[in-house]
N, C-alpha and C positions, 0 to 999 in steps of 0.2 A: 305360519312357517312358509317361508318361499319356495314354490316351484311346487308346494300340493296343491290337488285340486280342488276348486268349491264345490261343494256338494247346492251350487247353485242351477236355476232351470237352463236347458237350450233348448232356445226357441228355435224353430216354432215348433218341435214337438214336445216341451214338457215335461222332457225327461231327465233324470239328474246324470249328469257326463260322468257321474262316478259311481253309480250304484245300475246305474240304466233301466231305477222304476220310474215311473209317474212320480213327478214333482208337484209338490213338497215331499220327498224322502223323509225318513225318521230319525236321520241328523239333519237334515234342514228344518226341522219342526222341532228340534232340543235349539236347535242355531238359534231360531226367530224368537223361543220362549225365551229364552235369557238374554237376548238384545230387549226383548219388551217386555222385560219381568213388573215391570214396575207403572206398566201402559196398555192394558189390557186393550181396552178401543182402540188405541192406536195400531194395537197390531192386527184388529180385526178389519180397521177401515186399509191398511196398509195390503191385508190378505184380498179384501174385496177388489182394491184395484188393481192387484197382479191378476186376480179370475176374470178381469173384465178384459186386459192382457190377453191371457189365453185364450179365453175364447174368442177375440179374434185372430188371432194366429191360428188355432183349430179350423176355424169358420176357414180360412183363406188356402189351409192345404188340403180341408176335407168337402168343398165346393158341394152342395144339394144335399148332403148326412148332417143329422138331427145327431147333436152333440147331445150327451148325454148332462142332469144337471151337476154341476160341476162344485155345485156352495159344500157338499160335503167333503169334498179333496181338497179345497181352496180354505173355506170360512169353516166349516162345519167343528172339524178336529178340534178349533182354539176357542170355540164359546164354552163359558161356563156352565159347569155342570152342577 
């Protein structure tokens, strides 16, 4: 629909411009399953390289602070169970 917002990340803090939690949000995590219903890897390898994303974006606005690990916000949520 034009002129709504993505519940996509802004960098470089991570957070979704529409919910204002930590991204991936829990409509961007319904978003990505049914874009990759059918590609599980793909969306796992797809999730690892936005995490590798953030945390440099993290790294570059939190200079000397030990990020916390991040595979369960990123990768964790979409492995199968």
């Amino acid at each position: 629909m034009p002129g709504r917002r993505q519940h996509s990340p802004l960098r470089p803090s991570w957070r979704c411009p529409v919910c204002g939690i930590l991204w991936p949000c829990s409509a961007a995590k319904l978003r990505l399953l049914g874009e990759y219903r059918e590609d599980r890897p793909g969306l796992l390898a797809h999730l690892a390289t936005v995490q590798q994303a953030a945390e440099a974006d993290l790294t570059a606005i939190n200079p000397g602070v030990a990020l916390p690990d991040l595979t369960p916000r990123f990768v964790g949520w979409a492995e199968a169970r």
